[in-house]
Each structure stands twice: as C-alpha cells, then as structure tokens.
C-alpha distance (Angstrom), angle and dihedral (degrees) to the residues before:
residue distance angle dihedral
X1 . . .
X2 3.66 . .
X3 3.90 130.0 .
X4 3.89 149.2 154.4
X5 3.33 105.5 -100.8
X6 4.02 116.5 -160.9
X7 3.59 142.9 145.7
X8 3.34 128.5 -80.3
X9 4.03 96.1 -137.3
X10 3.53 87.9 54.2
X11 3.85 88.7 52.5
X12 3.56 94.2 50.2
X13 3.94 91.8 53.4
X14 3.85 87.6 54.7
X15 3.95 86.0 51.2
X16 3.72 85.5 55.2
X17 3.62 92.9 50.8
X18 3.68 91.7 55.2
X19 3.34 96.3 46.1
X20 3.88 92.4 62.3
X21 3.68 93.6 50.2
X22 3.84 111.1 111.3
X23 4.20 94.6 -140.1
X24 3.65 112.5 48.1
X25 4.01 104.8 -123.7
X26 3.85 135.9 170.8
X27 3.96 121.4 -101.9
X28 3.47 137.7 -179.9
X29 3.56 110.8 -126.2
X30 3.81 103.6 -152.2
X31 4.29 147.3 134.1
X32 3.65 82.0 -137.7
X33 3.74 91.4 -138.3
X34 3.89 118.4 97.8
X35 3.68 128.5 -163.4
X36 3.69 132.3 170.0
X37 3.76 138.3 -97.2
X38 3.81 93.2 -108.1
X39 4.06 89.0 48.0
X40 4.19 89.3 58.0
X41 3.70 87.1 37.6
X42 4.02 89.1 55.5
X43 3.39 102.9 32.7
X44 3.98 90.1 48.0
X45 4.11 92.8 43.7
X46 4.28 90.9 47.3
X47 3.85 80.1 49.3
X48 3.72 83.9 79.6
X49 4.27 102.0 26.8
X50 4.11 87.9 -100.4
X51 4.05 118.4 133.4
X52 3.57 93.5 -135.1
X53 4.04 88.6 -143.1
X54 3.84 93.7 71.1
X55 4.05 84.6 54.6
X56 3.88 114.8 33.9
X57 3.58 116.9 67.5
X58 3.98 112.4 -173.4
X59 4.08 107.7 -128.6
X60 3.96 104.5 -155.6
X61 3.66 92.3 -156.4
X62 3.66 88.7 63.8
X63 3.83 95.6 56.9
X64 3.65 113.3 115.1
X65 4.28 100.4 -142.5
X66 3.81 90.2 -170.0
X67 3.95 91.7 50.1
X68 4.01 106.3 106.8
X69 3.32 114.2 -105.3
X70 4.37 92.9 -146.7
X71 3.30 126.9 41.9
X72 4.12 119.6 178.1
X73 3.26 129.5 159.6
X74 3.78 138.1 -164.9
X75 3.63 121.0 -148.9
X76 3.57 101.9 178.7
X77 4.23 99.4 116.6
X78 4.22 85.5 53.5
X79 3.67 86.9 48.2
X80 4.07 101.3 41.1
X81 4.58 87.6 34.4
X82 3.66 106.6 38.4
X83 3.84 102.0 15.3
X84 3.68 94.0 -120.2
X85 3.79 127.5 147.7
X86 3.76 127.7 169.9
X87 3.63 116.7 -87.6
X88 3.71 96.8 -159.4
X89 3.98 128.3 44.0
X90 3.91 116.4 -153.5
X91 4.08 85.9 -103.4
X92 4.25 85.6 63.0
X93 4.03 89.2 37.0
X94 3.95 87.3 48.2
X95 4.11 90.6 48.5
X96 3.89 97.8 38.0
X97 3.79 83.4 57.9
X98 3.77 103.0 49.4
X99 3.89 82.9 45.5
X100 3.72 95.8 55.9
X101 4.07 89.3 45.9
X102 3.77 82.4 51.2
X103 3.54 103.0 47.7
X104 4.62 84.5 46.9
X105 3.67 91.4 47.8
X106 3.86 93.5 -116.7
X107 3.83 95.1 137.2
C-alpha cells in the first residue's frame, strides 16, 4: 500500500486553521508526498541498522483486501486558504518515531 504519512500535531494545527475561517469549507489535510508501506517499513528498520527482511514476515490473513491500495493527497487549498504546510515529512515522522522508541528502550 501507499499513503501520506504526516503528523498528527501538524494535523491538528490545520484543524485550528479551519476552525477560524469565517465560511465553513472542505480541505484536504495532507503532506502531499506519498510513499509506500515497505518505504516506512525500511526507512524505520535502517533507522536502527536492521534489514527489515530478516524481521517482518507478511501474515496473509492479516491483509485487509478492501484497504486502498493508493492514497495521495493534495494539499494545495490548506496551503493557498489558511497558509498551512506540513511541518513534518514521513522521513521526520519515520525518525521522530524510532527516536521516541529509543529514548523508552523499546528497541
């Protein structure tokens, strides 16, 4: 699968934004960038000098068939209406999470 990955403190900022607007409107919410499961999975496995193949085993039963397979977004209205980017890419989510299994001796 594929997917935007962001942070949710970001997100919430952007719900704040919205909130303030005097017309209610609809916005995508969104880094813009998407990447795919096995990207986080590698990029978050590296993180700590593992080969995520000799760790992840895929479990069929667990596959969701009704899951999309794509998911892009584009944030342009938030950005050009409320002036709001996202902070965080999924490289920064992927790092800020292996940091805070780090820092509570997780890994």
């Amino acid at each position: 699968i594929h997917r935007d990955w962001g942070w949710a403190p970001d997100y919430v900022e952007a719900m704040w934004l919205m909130l303030q607007q005097e017309d209610p409107q609809n916005f995508v919410i969104a880094t813009g960038r998407t990447v795919s499961l096995e990207y986080f999975i590698e990029n978050a496995f590296a993180y700590f000098d593992l080969d995520w193949k000799n760790h992840v085993k895929l479990e069929p039963a667990l596959m969701r068939p009704s899951d999309i397979a794509f998911g892009a977004a584009d944030p342009s209205k938030a950005k050009d209406l409320l002036g709001w980017v996202a902070k965080h890419d999924v490289d920064q989510v992927i790092a800020m999470m292996c940091e805070a299994c780090q820092k509570n001796s997780w890994v």
